[in-house]
C-alpha positions as CSV (number, residue, x, y, z in Angstrom):
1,X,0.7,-37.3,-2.3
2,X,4.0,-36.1,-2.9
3,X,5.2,-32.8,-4.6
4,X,7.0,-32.9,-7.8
5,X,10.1,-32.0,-6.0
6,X,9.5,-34.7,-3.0
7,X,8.8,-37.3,-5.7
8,X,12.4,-36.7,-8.0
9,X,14.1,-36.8,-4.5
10,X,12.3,-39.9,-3.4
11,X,13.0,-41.3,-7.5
12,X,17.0,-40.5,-7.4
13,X,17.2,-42.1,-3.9
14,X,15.3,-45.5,-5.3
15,X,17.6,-45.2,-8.6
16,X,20.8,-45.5,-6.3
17,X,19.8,-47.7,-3.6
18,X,20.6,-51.5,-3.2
19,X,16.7,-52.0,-2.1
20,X,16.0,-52.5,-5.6
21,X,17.3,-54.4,-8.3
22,X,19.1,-53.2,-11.5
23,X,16.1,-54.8,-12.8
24,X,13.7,-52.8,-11.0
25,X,15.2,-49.5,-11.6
26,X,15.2,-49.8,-15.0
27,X,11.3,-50.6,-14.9
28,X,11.2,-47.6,-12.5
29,X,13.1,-45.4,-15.0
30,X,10.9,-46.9,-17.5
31,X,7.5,-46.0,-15.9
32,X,9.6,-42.1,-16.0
33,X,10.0,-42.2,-19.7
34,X,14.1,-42.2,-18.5
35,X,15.5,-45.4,-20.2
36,X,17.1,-44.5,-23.8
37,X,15.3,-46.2,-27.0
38,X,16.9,-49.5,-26.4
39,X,15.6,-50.2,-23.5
40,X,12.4,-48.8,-23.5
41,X,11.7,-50.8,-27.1
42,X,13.1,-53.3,-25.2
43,X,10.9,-53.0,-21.8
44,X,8.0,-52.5,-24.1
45,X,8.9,-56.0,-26.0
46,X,8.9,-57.5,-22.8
47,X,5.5,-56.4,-21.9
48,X,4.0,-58.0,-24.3
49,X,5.5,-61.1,-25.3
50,X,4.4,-64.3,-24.3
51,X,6.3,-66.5,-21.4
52,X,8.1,-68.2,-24.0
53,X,9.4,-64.8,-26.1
54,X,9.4,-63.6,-22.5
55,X,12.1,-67.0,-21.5
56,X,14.1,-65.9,-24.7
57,X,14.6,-62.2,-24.0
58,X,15.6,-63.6,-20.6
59,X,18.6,-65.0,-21.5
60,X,20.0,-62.2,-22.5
61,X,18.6,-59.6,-19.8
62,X,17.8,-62.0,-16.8
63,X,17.3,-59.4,-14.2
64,X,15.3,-57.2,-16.5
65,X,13.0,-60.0,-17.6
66,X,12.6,-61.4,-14.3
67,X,11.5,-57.4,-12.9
68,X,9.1,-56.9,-15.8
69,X,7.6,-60.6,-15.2
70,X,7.1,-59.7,-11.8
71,X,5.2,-56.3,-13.0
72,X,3.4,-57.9,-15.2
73,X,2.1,-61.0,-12.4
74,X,4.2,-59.9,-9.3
75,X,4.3,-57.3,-6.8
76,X,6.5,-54.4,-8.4
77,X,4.0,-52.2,-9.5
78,X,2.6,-52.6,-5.3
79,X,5.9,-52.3,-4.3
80,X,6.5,-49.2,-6.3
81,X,3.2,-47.8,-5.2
82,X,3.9,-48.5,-1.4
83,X,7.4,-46.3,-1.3
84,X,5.6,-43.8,-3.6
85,X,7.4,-44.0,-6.0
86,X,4.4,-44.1,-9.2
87,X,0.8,-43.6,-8.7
């Protein structure tokens, strides 16, 4: 397990790096409480809303819709776990 210090390092690197989307950093800066109100009422919408609500919040943030779908069914939240990035 990573220190504190180890993990912010490891979280800064992940925010600025191409290996992840601009999706997947927001749901990254999400699970970090980082994301202003918008965007976490937003990311929080998304959680719950059903694949069509899901499909019409898509139109307008694509690559966010598409990282939280693949939290909510994909392999993000492994992914994440794997570079140790979240518990």
């Amino acid at each position: 397990m990573k220190t504190n210090d180890e993990r912010r390092a490891a979280l800064a690197a992940a925010l600025s790096s191409d290996d992840w989307t601009e999706g997947e950093q927001f749901v990254l800066k999400w699970q970090f409480g980082m994301n202003g109100g918008f965007y976490t009422s937003l990311i929080d919408c998304m959680c719950i809303a059903d694949d069509e609500n899901l499909g019409r919040l898509a139109q307008g943030f694509p690559s966010l819709a598409l990282a939280i779908d693949s939290w909510k069914t994909g392999d993000l939240a492994r992914r994440l776990r794997d570079a140790d990035l979240i518990d």
